[in-house]
N, C-alpha and C positions, 0 to 999 in steps of 0.2 A: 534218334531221340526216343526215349521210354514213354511209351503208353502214360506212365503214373507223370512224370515233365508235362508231355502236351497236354492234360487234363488240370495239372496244378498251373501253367502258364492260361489256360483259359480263364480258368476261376478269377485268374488276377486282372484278367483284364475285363472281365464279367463284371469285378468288383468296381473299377476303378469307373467304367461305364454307368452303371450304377449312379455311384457318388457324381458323376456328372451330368445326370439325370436331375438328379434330386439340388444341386447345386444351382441348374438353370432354371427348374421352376419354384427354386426359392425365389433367384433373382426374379422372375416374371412378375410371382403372390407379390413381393417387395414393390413391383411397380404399380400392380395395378391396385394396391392397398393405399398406397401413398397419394392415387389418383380419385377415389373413390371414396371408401373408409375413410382418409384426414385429409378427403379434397380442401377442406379449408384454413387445415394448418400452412403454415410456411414450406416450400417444397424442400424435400429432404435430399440432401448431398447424398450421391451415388458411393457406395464403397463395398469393398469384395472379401471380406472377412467377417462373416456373420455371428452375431454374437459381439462380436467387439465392437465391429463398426469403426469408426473413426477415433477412437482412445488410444491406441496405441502413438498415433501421427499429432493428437491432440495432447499429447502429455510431451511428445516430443519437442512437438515448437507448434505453437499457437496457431504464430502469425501464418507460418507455410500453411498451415489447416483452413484458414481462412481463405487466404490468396489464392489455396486450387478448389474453393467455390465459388470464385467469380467468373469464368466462364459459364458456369451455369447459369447464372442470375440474369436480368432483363437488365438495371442497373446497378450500381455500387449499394444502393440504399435498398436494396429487395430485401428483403428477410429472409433467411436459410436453416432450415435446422437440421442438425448434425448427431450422431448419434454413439453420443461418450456416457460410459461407465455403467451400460445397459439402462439408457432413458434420453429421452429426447432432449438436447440443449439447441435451444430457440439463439440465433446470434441474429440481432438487432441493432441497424444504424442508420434506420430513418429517426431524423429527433421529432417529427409530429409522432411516431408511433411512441418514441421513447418514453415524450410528457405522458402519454396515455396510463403507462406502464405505472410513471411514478404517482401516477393518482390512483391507482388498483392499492391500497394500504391494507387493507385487510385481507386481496388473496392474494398477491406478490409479495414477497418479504425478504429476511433475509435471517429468520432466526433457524434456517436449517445450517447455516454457515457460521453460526453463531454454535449451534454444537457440536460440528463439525472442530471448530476449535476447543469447544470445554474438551472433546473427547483426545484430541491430541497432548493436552496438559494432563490428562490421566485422569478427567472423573469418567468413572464406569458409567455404565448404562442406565442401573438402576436407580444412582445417584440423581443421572441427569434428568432422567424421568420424575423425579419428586424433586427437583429445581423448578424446572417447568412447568408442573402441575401446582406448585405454591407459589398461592397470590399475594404478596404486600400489603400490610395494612396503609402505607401513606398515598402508594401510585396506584394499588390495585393492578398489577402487572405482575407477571412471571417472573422467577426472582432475578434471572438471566438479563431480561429484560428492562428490570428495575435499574442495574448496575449498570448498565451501558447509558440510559439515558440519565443517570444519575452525572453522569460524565460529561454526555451532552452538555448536559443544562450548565454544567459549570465551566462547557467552553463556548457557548454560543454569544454571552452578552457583548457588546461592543467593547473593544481593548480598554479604553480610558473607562468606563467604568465595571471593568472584570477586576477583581482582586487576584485570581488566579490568574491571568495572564499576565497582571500587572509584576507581580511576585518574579512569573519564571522569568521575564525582559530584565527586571532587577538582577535576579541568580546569572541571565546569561552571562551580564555585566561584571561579575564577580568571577565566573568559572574562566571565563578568558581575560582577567587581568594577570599580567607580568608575574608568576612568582605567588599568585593568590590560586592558582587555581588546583584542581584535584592530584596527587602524585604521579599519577601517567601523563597529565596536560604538561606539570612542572617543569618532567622531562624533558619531554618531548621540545617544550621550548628552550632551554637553559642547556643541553645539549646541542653537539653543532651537526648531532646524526640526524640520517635525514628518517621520516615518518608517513608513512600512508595518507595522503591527503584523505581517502575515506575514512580510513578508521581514527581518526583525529579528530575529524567532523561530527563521527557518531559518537565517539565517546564524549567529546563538547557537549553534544545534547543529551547523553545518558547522563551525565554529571546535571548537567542546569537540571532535566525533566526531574528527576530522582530527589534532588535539594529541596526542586521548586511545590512538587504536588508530595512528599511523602517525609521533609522532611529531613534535615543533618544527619538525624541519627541512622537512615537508610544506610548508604554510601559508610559513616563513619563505624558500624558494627559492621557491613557486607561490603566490602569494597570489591568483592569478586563479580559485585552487580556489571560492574564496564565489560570486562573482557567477555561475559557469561551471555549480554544482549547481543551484543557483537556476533558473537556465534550464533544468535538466534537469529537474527537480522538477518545473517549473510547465509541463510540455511533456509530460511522461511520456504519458499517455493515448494520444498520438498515437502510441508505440511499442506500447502494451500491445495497440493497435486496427490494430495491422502495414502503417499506412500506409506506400507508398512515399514513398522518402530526398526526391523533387520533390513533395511534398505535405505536408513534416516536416521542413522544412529546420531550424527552430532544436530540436530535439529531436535530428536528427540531429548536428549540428555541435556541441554539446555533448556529446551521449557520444564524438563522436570529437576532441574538444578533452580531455576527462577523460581519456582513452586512452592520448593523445601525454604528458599529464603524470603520469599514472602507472608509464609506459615510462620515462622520465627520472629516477621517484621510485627503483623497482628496480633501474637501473642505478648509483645511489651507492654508492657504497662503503659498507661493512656497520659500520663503526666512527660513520656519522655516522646509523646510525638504529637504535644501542641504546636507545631509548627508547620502542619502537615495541612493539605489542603481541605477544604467546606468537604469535599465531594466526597473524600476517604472516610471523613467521621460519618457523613449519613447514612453511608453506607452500611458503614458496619452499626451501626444505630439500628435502621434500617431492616437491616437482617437478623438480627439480636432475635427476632419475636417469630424468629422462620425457623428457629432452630440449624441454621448454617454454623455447619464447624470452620473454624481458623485456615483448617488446608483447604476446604470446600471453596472459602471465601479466595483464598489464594491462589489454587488449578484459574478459578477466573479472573482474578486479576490477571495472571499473566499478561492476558493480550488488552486489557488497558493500559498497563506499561508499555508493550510493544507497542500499541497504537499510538499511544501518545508522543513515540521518538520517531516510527520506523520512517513515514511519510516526509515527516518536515526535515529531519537529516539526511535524507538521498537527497530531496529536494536541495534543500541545501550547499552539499557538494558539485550537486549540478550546476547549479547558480553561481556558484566558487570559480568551478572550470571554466566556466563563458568566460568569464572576469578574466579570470588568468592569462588566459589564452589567449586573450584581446588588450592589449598593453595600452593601447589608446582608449578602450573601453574603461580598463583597469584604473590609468588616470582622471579618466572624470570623474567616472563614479568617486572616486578617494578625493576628490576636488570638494561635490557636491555633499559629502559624509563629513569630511572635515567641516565643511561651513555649519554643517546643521549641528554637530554632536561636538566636536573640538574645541571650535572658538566662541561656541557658545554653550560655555557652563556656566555652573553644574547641571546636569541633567537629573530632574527626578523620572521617576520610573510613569507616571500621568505625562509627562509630557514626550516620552518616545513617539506615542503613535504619531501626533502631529509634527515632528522633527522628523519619521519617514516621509512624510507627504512632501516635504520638500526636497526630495531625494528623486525625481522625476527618473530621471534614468535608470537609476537603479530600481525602482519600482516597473518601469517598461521592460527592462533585463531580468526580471523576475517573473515576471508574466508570459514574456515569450518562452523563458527556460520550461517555463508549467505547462507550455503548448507542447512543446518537441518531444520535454522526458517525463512527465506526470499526466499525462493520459491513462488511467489506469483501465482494467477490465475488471469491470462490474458484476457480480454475479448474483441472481433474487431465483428464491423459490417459487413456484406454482403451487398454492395449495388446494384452490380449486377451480377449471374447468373457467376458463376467462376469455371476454371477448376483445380481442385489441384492435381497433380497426376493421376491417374485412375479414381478418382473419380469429381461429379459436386455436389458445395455446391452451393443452392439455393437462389436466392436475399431474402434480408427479415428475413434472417436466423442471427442467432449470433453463435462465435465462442468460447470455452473457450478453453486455452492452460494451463493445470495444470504445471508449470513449479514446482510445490512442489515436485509430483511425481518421475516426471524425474531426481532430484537434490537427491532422494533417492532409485532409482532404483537398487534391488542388481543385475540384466544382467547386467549394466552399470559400478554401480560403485563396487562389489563385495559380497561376506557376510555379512562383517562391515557396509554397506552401512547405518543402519540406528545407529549407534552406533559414541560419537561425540570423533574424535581422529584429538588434533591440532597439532599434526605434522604431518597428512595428506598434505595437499598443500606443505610444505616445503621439505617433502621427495621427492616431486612427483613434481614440479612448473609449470608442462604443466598440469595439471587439471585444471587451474584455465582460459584456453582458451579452454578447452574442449566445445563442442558443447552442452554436456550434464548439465555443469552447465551458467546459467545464470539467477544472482541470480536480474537482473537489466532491464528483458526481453530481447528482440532483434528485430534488424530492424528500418525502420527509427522511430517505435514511442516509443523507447524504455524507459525506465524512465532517463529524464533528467539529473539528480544527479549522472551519474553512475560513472562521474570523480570525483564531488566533495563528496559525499557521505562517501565512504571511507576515506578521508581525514578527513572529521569531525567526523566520527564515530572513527578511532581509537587515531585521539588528544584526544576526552575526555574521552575516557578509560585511554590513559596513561598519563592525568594530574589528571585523579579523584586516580589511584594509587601512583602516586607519591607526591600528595599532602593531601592525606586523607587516615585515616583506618576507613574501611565501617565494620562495628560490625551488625553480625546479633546475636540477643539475643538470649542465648542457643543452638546458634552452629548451623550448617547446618544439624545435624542429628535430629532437631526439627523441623528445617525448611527445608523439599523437594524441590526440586527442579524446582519452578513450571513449569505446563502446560500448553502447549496449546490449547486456546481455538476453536477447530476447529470450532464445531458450529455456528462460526459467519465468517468462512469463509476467503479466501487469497486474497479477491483485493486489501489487503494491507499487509505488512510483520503481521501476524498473532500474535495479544496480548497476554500476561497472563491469565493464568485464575484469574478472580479478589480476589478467595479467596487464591489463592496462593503465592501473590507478598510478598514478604520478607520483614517486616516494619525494617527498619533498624537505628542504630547509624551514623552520619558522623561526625568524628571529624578530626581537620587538624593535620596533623602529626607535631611532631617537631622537622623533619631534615631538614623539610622546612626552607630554608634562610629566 
């Protein structure tokens, strides 16, 4: 071997010793910073790629990120923090720490999430910067701010007397009659091919939501709004997980396809969308004096329309499948639906909510489904320096609340806990204010829909049973029961796995009047 070899073979192994010098008393400074410096924080998950930290595993799949911090922990409900996207994410599932959390209102929030979205829809930076900074003459609120609870407020009131809820249980009623409904529903029925049970579902509520808060003329000038959601729905994940626009292409081209036609929705003239909901006109009212342009107003609408279908339409198909899948469940419920809604008409749209209430089953079968599949993962900013209990989570920092967990916890909820039994809630009716479920979040920024939600979700379970037999081809023992697709995460009620959804027959019954 040459003199110049064993001199260039040292160096490398000089080097590589070196780099494992400096690796071990990274790890060391790592420990004893964590022990010391943020003794008070939550202890921080061990991991061997600095700089990254746990993002790579946590964008992967959640849940495994989770699952290999509970060795470390004292019990399930310890608090852990983890260290995604260069800053600390706090994961929290004690619920006395949780109430804590949702009473922090002014330094937990959630408006970093809030533009984290505007900036996926395409407003730039400096745009969103003078969104934020402009306060509202009627709420005195950021204008971001003003629009989402403008939303709120017009889904909080109790069903029988909400105008807008009452509106969209009317529209649902029309979008799934025989022959009356949108041209991909009409299809879908009047043909004897078979249909995606999800995307049947979603497009059912893209049609009612779109009718119901915006208006005929939506749908009747953009009809490309069904298939265009759809694609955003079934895409979202890749937004909520901040992929770039070249790694997200059909996620991205969809909010910016919704965008361009919402832009064009607000530019009509005001005499052709009197049929549009309280909350659309204030808004744009509203913002008039903010100087917000049409597209401005539009990049944020997006995700009011998406809010408003994404949740209650998974939801929805979930509650569908149980049904399905359970032919004895199937039959009652369609027993209980017929008694309330069939033989006894006419139904006006005031009297839905208390013709659910007589639907006990089906209301227990909706509630368990919100346990098992709408457990969502919560996520609130740190803006400043806050005390939660014992412990101090750091400004700068983000929080995730696995509310999925909690909603299957067997300390909480038993052995059965992950096992789906709908006559759970109705044996037991104080679970359903249990602390341990909340399938809707909690606190003031909880998800708006939580009153009307249930309302739309179990009308169109029990008009798609009493007005239709959904045929899955070859029986349920060909078709399993799909899964979930964890991998892509809970910041929304958690989808199908794609290859799993049931392509189904829908034909209308003929006991129908």
């Amino acid at each position: 071997m040459s003199f110049v070899g064993i001199v260039s073979g040292s160096r490398s192994y000089l080097l590589l010793g070196v780099a494992l010098v400096i690796y071990c008393l990274w790890h060391a400074i790592r420990q004893w910073s964590g022990r010391h410096v943020h003794g008070r924080e939550p202890p921080l998950i061990p991991y061997w790629i600095p700089g990254a930290g746990h993002t790579f595993s946590f964008l992967r799949n959640i849940e495994k990120t989770i699952d290999s911090a509970m060795p470390y922990l004292k019990t399930e409900d310890t608090p852990f923090r983890l260290h995604v996207g260069g800053r600390s994410l706090y994961v929290v599932q004690d619920v006395r720490l949780i109430s804590e959390i949702h009473k922090q209102t002014k330094l937990i929030g959630n408006d970093h999430f809030l533009d984290i979205l505007m900036a996926a829809s395409g407003v730039p930076g400096p745009t969103r910067a003078r969104l934020w900074s402009t306060i509202t003459a009627k709420r005195q609120e950021p204008i971001p701010r003003a629009i989402t609870e403008n939303v709120r407020r017009g889904l909080r009131a109790q069903p029988q007397n909400n105008p807008l809820t009452l509106t969209i249980l009317a529209q649902m009623d029309k979008t799934l009659t025989p022959l009356a409904a949108s041209d991909s529903l009409r299809r879908s029925l009047a043909e004897p091919g078979k249909v995606s049970l999800f995307k049947w579902t979603v497009d059912a509520f893209t049609v009612t939501v779109s009718d119901g808060a915006f208006g005929k003329v939506c749908l009747e000038m953009f009809p490309e709004v069904v298939d265009t959601m759809f694609l955003l729905q079934t895409n979202i994940y890749s937004i909520f997980t901040r992929r770039p626009r070249i790694l997200a292409p059909k996620a991205y081209a969809a909010s910016d396809k919704l965008a361009c036609i919402l832009a064009k929705y607000f530019a009509l003239p005001t005499e052709k969308k009197l049929d549009c909901a309280e909350f659309v006109t204030m808004t744009e009212d509203e913002i008039r004096a903010a100087a917000v342009t049409k597209e401005e107003l539009a990049m944020m609408y997006v995700w009011v329309f998406w809010g408003m279908l994404d949740n209650p339409s998974t939801a929805a198909f979930w509650v569908l499948c149980r049904v399905l899948y359970n032919p004895e469940l199937l039959a009652t419920i369609r027993e209980e639906c017929e008694e309330a809604f069939v033989r006894n008409k006419p139904v006006a749209p005031s009297d839905i909510p208390a013709r659910l209430e007589c639907c006990p089953i089906l209301k227990s079968t909706f509630e368990e489904t919100m346990r098992l599949h709408s457990g969502t993962h919560v996520f609130r900013h740190i803006s400043e320096d806050t005390e939660i209990g014992p412990y101090r989570l750091r400004k700068g920092s983000n929080i995730l609340i696995p509310y999925n967990r909690i909603q299957v916890s067997k300390t909480h909820w038993g052995p059965d806990a992950e096992e789906f039994k709908h006559r759970r809630f109705l044996d037991n009716p104080g679970l359903a204010n249990s602390r341990y479920f909340r399938p809707f979040g909690d606190g003031t920024h909880q998800c708006g829909g939580k009153i009307m939600a249930p309302q739309l979700v179990m009308y169109f379970v029990a008009i798609v049973v009493c007005r239709y037999d959904v045929g899955i081809p070859g029986g349920i023992e060909k078709c399993p029961f799909p899964r979930v697709d964890i991998p892509k995460g809970r910041a929304t009620v958690p989808m199908p796995v794609a290859g799993d959804v049931p392509h189904v027959t829908i034909t209308p019954r003929k006991r129908e009047d």
